[in-house]
N, C-alpha and C positions, 0 to 999 in steps of 0.2 A: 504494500500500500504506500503510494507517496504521499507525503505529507509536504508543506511549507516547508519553507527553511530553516534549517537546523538553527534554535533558539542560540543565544550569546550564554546562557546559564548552563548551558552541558554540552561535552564534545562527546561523541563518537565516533568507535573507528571505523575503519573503511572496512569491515566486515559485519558490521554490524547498522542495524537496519530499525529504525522507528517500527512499531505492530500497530500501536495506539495513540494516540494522544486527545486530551479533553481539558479542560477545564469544567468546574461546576455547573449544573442547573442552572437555569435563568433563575430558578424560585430561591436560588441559596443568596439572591440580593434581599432577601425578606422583604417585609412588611415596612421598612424603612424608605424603599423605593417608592410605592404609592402615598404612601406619608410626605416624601420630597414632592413628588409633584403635584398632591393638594396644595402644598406650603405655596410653590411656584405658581401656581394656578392662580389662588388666593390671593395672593401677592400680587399679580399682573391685571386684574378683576379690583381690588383695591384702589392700585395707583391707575389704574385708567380710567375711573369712576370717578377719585378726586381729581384727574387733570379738567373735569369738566368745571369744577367750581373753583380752579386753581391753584398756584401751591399752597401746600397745608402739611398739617402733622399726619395727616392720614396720608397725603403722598409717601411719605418718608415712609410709615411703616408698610403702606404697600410693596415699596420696593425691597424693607428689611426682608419681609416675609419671603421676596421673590428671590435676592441674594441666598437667601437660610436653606430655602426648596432646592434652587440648584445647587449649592454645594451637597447638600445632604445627595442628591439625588449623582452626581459626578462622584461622591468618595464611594458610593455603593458599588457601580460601575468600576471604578479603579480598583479595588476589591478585588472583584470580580474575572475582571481583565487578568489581574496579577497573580492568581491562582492556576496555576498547570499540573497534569498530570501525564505520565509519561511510560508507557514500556516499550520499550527497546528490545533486539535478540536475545540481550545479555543485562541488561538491568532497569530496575523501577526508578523512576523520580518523582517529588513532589517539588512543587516551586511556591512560598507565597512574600507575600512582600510588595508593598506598593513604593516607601520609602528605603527600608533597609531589604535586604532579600534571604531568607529561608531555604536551603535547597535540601533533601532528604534523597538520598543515595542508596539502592541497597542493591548487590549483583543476584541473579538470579538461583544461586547456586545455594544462595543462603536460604531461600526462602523451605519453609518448612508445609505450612498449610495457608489456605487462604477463604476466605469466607464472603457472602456476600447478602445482605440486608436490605430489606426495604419493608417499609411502613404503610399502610393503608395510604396513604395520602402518596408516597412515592411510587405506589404502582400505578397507582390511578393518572399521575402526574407522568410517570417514567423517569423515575433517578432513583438511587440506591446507593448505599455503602458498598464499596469492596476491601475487607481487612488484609493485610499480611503479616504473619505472623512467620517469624525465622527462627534457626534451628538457636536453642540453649537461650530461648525467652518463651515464658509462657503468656507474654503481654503482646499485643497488637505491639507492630513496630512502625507500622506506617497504614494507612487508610486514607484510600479515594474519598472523599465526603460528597453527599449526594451529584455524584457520574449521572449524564443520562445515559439514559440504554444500560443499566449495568451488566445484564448479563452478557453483551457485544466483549467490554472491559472483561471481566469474568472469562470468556471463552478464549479471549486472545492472551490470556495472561493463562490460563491452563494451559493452550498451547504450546506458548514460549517454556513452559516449566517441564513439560514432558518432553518437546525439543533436547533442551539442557538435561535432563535426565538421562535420554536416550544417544547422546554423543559424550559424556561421563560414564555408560557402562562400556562405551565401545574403548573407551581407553586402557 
């Protein structure tokens, strides 16, 4: 499968090969999103309402509101944006980080078991967790937070693990 261009946060070698890549649900920008752009809305509905009787303190806070909406409604988005997830031939990444950045590495070899989750609302939705759990942790070590499609994720990360399996017995 091609993908875009190899991101600036992780190299891989010339034998190995992107399977997957996603970022989060659209739903994983919550309830903050529609919250921003009531704010934005309100805001623009406000100060377009006092332009009629002129400037006023109700301009000002029409416009506060509309500043307050879009940001709130752009740091969700940036979020969002700055959230990746990543399997490879040969290993998993997570990426998050809008200001400073986050990356989570783990080669495929480690991985031990893997699990995948979804909630009334993420089926119905289409997103789900995918855990990974590696060998000498009994703790999740990394996890997809709600992927859409998880089971696409899920099946190409089975893949890749039986792959890697299956060229460690031939050695």
């Amino acid at each position: 499968m091609v993908f875009g261009s190899t991101p600036d946060w992780f190299h891989i070698s010339e034998d190995e090969d992107i399977v997957w890549e996603s970022r989060p649900h659209p739903i994983t920008m919550g309830a903050r999103l529609p919250v921003g752009i009531g704010l934005a809305l309100a805001g623009l509905l406000v100060a377009g309402w006092s332009v009629i009787d002129g400037p006023s303190p109700l301009m000002l806070l029409g416009f506060g509101l509309l500043v307050v909406g879009v940001a709130v409604v752009f740091g969700r988005y940036l979020v969002w944006t700055n959230t990746r997830y990543v399997i490879t031939s040969a290993e998993l990444y997570t990426k998050r980080g809008v200001v400073s950045r986050d990356v989570t590495q783990f080669r495929l070899e480690r991985v031990q078991n893997t699990s995948l989750s979804q909630s009334g609302l993420g089926r119905l939705l289409g997103y789900g967790d995918l855990t990974v759990y590696t060998a000498g942790s009994g703790d999740p070590e990394l996890t997809f937070e709600r992927v859409p499609n998880p089971e696409v994720a899920s099946s190409r990360l089975s893949d890749q693990l039986e792959a890697v399996a299956t060229d460690e017995s031939a050695l």
